[in-house]
Backbone as CSV, one residue per row, in Angstrom:
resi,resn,N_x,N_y,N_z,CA_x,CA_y,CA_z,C_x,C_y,C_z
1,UNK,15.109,-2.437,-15.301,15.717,-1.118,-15.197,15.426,-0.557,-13.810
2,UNK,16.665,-0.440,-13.364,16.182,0.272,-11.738,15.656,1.516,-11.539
3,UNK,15.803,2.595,-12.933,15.436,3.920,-12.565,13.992,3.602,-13.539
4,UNK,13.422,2.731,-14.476,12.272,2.704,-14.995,12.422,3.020,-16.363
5,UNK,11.740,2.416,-17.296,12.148,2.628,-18.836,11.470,3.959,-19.586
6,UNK,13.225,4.254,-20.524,12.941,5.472,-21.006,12.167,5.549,-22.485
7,UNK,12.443,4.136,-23.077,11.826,3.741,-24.136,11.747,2.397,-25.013
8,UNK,10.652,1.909,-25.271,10.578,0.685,-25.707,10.595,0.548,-27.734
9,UNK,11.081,-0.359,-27.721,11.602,-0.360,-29.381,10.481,-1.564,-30.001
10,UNK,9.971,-1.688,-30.758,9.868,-3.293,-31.329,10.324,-3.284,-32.697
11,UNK,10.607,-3.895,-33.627,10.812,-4.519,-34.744,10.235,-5.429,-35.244
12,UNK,9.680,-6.046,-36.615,9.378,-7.058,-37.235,10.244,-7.175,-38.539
13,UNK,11.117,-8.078,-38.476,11.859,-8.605,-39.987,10.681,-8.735,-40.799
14,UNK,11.120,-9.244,-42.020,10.758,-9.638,-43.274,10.361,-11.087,-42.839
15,UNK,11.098,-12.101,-42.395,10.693,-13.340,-41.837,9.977,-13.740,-40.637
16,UNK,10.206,-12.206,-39.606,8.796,-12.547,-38.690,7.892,-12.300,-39.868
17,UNK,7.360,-11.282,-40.008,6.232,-11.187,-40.619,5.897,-12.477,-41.323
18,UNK,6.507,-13.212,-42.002,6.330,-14.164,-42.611,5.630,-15.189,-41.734
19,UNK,6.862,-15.693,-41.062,6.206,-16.544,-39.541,4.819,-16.471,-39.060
20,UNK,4.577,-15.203,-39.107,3.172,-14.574,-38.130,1.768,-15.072,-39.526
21,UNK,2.626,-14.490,-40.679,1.162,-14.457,-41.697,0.921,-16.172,-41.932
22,UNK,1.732,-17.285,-41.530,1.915,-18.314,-42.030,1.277,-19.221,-40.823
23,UNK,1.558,-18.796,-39.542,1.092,-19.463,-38.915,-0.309,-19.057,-38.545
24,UNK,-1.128,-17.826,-39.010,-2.284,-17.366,-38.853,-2.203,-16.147,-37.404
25,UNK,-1.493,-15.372,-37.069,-0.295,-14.710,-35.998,-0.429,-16.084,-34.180
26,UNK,-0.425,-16.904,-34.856,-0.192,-17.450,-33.786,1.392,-17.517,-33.059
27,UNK,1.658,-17.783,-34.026,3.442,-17.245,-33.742,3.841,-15.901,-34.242
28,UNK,4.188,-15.091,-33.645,4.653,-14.001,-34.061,5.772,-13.113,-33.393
29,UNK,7.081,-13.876,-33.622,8.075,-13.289,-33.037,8.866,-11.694,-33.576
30,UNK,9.218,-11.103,-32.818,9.484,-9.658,-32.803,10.934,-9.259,-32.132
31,UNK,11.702,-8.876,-32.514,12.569,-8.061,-31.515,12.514,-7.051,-30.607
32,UNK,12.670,-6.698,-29.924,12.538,-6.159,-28.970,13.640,-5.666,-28.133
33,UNK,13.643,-3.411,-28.075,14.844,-3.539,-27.417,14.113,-2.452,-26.554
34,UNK,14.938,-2.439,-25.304,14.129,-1.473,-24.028,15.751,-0.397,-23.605
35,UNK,15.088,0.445,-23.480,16.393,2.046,-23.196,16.006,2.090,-21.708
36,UNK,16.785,2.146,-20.909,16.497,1.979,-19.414,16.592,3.663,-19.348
37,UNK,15.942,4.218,-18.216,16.160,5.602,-17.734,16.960,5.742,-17.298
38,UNK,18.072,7.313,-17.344,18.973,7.325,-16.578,18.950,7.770,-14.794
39,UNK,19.606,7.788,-14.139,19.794,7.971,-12.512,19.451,9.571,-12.281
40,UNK,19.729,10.478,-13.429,19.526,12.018,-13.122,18.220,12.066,-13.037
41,UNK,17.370,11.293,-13.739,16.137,11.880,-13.662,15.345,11.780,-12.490
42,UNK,16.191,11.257,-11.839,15.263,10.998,-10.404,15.675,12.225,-9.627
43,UNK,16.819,13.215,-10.230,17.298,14.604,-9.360,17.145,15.365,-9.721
44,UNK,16.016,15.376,-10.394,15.773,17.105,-11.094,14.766,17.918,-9.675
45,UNK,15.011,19.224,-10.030,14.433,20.130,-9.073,13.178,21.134,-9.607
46,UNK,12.413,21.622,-8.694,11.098,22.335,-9.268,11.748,23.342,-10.351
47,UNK,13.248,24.065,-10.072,13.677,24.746,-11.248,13.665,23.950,-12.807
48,UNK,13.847,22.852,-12.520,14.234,21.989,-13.862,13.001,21.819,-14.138
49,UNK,11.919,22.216,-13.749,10.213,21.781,-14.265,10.004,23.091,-14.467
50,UNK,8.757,22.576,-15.923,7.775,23.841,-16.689,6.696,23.130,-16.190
51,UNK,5.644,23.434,-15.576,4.360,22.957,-15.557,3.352,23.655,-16.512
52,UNK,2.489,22.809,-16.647,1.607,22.883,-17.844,-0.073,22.096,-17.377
53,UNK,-0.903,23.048,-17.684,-2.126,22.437,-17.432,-2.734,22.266,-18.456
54,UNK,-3.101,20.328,-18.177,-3.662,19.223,-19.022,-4.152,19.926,-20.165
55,UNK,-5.262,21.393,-20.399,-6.063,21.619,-21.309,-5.142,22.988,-21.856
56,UNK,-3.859,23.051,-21.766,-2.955,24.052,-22.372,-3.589,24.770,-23.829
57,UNK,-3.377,25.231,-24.204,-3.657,25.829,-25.470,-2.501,25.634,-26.310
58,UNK,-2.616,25.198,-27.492,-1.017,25.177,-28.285,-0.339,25.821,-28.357
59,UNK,-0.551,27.174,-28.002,0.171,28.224,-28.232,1.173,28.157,-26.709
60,UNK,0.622,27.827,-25.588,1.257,27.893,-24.686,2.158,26.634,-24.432
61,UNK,1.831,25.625,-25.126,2.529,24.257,-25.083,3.610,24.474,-26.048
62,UNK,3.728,25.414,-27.007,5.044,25.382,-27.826,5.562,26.519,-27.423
63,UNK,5.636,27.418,-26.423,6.177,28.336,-25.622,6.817,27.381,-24.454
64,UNK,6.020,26.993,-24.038,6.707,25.602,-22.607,7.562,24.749,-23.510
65,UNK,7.858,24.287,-24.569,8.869,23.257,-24.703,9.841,24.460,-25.605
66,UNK,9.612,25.089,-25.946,10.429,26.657,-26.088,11.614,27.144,-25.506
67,UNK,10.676,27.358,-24.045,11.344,27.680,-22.980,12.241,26.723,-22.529
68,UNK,11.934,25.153,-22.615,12.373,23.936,-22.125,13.405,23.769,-22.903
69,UNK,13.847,24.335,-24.245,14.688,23.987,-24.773,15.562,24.945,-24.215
70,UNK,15.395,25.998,-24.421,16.385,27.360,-24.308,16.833,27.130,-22.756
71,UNK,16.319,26.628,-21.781,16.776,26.582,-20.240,18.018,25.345,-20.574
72,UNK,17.422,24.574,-20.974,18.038,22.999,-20.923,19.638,23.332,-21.321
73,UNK,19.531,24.275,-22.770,20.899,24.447,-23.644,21.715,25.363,-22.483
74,UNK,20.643,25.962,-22.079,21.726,27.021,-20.837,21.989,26.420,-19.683
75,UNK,21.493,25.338,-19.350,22.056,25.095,-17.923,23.058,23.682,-17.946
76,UNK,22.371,23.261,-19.400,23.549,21.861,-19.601,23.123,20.616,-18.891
77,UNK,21.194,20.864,-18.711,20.888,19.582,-17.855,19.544,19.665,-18.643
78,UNK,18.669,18.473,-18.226,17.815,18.555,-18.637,16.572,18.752,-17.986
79,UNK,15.769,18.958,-18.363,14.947,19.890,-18.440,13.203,19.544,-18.345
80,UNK,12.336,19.086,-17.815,10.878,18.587,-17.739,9.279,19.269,-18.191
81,UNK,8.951,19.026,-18.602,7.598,19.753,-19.035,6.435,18.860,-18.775
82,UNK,5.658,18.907,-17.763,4.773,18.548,-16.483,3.478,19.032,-16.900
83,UNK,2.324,18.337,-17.907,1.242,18.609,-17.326,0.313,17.796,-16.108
84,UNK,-0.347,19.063,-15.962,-1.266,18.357,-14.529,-2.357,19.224,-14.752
């Protein structure tokens, strides 16, 4: 993925599992699917960021993705929530 992955999937059938418990997991095959990131996210601007510090309080972390929602629906882009 050229912009970096947005999310990784795995799966186990009924017959991996089988495979894995049978061979002792020496074999243990899985599916596997990867969501690549899209190209916008590399153009967001300090407006499109909520920053948030690491030791937030919950109360302020569900006000920041709050806010993150209500900006996002209004501007029609999306939207970042940054701790540091």
């Amino acid at each position: 993925c050229s912009n970096g992955v947005a999310r990784v999937e795995t799966r186990h059938s009924f017959l991996n599992m089988l495979a894995s418990a049978i061979t002792f997991s020496i074999y243990s095959p899985m599916e596997i699917t990867v969501t690549c990131a899209s190209s916008s996210a590399d153009n967001y601007t300090e407006e499109d960021t909520i920053e948030l510090a690491k030791n937030s309080s919950q109360e302020n972390v569900i006000n920041a993705f709050s806010k993150a929602i209500e900006l996002s629906a209004n501007t029609e882009k999306a939207t970042y929530v940054s701790f540091k």
